[in-house]
N, C-alpha and C positions, 0 to 999 in steps of 0.2 A: 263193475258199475252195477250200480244199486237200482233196481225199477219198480216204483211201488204204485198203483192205480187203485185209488179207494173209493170204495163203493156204499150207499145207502139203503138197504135191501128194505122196506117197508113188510112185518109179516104175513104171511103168506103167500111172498115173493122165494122164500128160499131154497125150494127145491128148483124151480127155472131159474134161479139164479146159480145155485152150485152146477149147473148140469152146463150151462153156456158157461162160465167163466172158467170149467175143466175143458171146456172145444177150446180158448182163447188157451190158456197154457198148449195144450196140445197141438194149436198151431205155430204159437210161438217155438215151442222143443222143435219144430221143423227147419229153423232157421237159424244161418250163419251164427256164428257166436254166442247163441244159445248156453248157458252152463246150467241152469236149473230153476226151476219154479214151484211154486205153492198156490192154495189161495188157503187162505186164513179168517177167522173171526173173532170180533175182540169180545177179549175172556168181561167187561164191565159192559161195551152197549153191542147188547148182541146184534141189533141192525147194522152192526159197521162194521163191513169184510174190507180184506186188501187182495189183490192179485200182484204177489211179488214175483219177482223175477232178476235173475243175474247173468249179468252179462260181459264179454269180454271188453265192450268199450262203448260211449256214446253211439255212435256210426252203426253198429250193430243194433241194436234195439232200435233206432229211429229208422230203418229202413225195416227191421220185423213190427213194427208198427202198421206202416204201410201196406205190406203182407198180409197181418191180421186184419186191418177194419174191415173187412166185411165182419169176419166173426162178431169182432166187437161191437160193431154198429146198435144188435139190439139190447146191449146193455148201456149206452151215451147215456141212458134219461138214470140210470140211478148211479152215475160216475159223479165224483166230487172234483167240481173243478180246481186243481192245481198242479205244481210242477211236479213230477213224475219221475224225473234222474235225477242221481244218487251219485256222486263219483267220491271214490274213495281217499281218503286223506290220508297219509302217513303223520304218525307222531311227530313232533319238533324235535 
């Protein structure tokens, strides 16, 4: 399962924003089913980072969710609201 939380970084946001969104990975790699995370910025509008993450299943990220919001909490105001899992599709 695919977890992607995008973020609107406004400049001279981005050093406190790369520094908390590596606590929010690093609390996430603490938890259950956990397989690996990044955070990322898009190579065309450099304001727009993602904090990806992979996961063994729905159940797992939505309970490491709940784990992280504290971390997360002081990044809410530059989050884009939308849906966030990702589950994988096999070919037809």
């Amino acid at each position: 399962m695919l977890a992607l939380i995008r973020y609107s970084v406004p400049p001279g946001q981005t050093e406190e924003f790369l520094a908390r969104a590596h606590e929010i990975v690093d609390t996430l790699a603490g938890q259950p089913g956990y397989l690996r995370g990044r955070v990322s910025r898009s190579v065309d509008e450099p304001e727009l980072w993602a904090l990806v993450s992979e996961w063994e299943g729905a159940g797992f990220y939505r309970r490491a969710l709940g784990a992280a919001r504290m971390t997360m909490y002081p990044l809410m105001a530059l989050m884009i609201n939308e849906p966030s899992a990702f589950e994988d599709v096999d070919r037809p």
